[in-house]
C-alpha positions in Angstrom: 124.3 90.1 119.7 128.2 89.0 119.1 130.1 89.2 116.3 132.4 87.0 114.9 135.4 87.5 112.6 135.4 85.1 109.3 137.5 84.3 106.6 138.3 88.4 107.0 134.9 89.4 107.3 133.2 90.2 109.9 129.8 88.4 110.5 127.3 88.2 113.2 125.7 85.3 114.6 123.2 83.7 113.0 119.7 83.1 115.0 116.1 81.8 113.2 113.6 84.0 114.7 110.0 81.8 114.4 107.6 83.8 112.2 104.8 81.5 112.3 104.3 78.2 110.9 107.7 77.2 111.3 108.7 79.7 108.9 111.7 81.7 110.5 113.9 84.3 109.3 117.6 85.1 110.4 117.9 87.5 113.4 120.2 90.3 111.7 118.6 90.5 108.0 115.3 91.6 109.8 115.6 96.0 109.4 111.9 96.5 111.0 108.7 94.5 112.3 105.7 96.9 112.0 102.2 96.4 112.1 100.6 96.2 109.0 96.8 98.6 109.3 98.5 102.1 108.4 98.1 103.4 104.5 102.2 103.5 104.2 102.4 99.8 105.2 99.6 99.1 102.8 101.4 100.9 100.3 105.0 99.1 100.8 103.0 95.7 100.7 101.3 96.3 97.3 104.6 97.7 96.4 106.6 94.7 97.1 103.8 92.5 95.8 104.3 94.3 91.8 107.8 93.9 92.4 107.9 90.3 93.5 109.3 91.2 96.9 106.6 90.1 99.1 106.8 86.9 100.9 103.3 86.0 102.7 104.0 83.4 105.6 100.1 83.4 107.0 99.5 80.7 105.5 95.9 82.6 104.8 95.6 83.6 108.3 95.2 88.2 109.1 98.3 89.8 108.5 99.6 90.8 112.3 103.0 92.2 111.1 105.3 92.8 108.4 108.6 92.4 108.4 111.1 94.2 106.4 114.5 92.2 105.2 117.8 94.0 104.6 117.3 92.8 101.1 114.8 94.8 100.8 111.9 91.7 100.7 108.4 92.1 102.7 107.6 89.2 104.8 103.9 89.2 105.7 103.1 87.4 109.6 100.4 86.3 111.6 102.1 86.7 114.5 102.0 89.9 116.3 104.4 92.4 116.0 105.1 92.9 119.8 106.0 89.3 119.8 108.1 88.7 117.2 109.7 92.4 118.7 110.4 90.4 122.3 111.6 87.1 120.2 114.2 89.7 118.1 115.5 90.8 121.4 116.0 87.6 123.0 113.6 88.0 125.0 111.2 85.1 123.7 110.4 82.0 125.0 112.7 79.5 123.2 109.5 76.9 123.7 107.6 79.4 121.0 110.1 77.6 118.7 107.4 74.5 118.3 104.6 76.6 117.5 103.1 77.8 120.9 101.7 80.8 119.8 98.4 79.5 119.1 99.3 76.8 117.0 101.2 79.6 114.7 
């Protein structure tokens, strides 16, 4: 990912990762994707829930992955982490940008 100098700071491009749902999130606030079954990840979601940190874009759907902002905000997914891994990297589809995964 490039970098570009602005107004003296330095910034770095901005890309909308799809999340499911057309919700999307911007490529270099995202810290970790990790999958959501393991007591830890249970515990930072009911964390971020009592501290009103938790964003749930399943739109009721399972919970595939959670996503961890640089903010410091949960962001709950139905889409699985591996894929939201390969869209991070660049490595997505750009077609999953109108909902191809499923309809998610």
């Amino acid at each position: 990912m490039s970098s570009k100098i602005t107004g003296g700071y330095q910034t770095m491009d901005a890309r909308l990762i799809n999340i499911g749902f057309g919700n999307t999130v911007i490529s270099h606030r995202v810290v970790a994707v990790v999958m959501p079954g393991s007591a830890p990840m249970k515990r930072l979601r009911e964390r971020a829930t009592q501290a009103d940190r938790l964003i749930d874009a399943t739109h009721g759907r399972k919970t595939r992955s959670i996503i961890v902002t640089d903010s410091n905000h949960i962001i709950l997914s139905a889409v699985h982490a591996e894929t939201l891994s390969q869209r991070l990297n660049g490595h997505g589809d750009m077609a999953r940008l109108d909902l191809g995964d499923k309809g998610i």
